[in-house]
C-alpha positions as CSV (number, residue, x, y, z in Angstrom):
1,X,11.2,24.6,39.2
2,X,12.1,28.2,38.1
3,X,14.6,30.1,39.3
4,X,14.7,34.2,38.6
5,X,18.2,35.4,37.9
6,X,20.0,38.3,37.4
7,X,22.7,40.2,34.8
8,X,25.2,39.3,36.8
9,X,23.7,35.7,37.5
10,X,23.7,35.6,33.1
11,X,27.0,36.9,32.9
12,X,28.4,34.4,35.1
13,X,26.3,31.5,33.5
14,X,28.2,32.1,30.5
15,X,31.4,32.1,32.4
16,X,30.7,28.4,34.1
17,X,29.4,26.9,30.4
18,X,33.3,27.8,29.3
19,X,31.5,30.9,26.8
20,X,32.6,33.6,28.7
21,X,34.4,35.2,25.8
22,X,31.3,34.5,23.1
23,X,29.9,37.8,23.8
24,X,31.6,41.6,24.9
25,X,30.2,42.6,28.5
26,X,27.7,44.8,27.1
27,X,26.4,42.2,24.2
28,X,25.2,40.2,27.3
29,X,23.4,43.0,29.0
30,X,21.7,43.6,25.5
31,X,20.8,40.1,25.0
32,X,19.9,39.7,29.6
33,X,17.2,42.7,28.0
34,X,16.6,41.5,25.2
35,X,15.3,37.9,26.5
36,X,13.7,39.5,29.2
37,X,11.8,42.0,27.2
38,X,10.8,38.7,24.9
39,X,10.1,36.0,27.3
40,X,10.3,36.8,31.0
41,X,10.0,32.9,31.4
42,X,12.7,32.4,29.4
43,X,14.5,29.1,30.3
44,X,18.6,29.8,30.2
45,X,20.9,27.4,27.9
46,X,23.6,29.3,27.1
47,X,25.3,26.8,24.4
48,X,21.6,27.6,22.6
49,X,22.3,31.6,23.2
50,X,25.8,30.9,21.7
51,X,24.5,29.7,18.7
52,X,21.0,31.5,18.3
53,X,23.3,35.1,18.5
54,X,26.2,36.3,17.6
55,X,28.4,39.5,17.7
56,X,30.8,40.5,15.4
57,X,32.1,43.4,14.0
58,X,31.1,45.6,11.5
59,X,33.8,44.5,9.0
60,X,33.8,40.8,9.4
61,X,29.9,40.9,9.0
62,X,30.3,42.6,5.6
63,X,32.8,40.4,4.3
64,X,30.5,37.4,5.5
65,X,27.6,38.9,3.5
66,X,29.2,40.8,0.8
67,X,28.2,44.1,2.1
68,X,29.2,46.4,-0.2
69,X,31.5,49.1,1.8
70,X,33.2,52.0,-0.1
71,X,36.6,53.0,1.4
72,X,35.7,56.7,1.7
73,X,32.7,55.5,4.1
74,X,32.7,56.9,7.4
75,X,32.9,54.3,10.2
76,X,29.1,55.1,11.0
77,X,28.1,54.8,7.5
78,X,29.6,51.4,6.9
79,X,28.0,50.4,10.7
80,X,24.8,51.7,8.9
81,X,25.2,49.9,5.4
82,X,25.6,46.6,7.9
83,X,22.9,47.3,10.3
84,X,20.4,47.8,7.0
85,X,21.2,44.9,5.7
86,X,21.3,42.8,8.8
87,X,17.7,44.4,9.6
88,X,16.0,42.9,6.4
89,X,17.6,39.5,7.2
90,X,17.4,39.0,10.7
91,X,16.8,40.7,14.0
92,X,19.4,43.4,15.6
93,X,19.6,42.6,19.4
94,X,21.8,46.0,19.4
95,X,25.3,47.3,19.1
96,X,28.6,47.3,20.9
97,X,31.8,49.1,20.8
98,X,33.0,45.8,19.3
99,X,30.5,45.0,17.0
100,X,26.8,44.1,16.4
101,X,24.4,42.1,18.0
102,X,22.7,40.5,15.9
103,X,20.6,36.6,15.4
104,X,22.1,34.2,13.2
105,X,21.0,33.5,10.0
């Protein structure tokens, strides 16, 4: 049996499975899209989602793969030097005001 849900439906799957605080508000509209966009049939496990995606920010994902950032870069050029790397390795569900979207490694 399917059952069609809603963003506020994924939201608040996330919220029951204890993960409410895995992703920002607007990382789980990004990946509600993304998944939709990708598999309208998609079948919701959130403790999969948790560890499928991640978002973090723009610093903590350079120090976690030695992305080189200068200390004169602008915040948008280090968010850049991040994103470019992160696009070669992986896919880039979107950003955030807190960080990036991203699939794990």
């Amino acid at each position: 049996m399917k059952q069609t849900i809603y963003l506020c439906d994924f939201r608040d799957a996330f919220h029951r499975a204890g993960r409410g605080e895995q992703f920002s508000y607007q990382a789980l509209e990004l990946l509600f899209d993304f998944l939709e966009e990708c598999d309208p049939d998609f079948e919701l496990d959130v403790v999969a989602l948790c560890c499928d995606y991640a978002e973090d920010t723009v610093e903590d994902l350079a120090n976690a793969y030695n992305v080189e950032l200068e200390e004169d870069d602008s915040d948008e050029d280090k968010e850049q030097k991040v994103l470019d790397f992160l696009n070669e390795a992986t896919v880039v569900i979107g950003t955030t005001p807190s960080g990036i979207l991203y699939q794990q490694c």
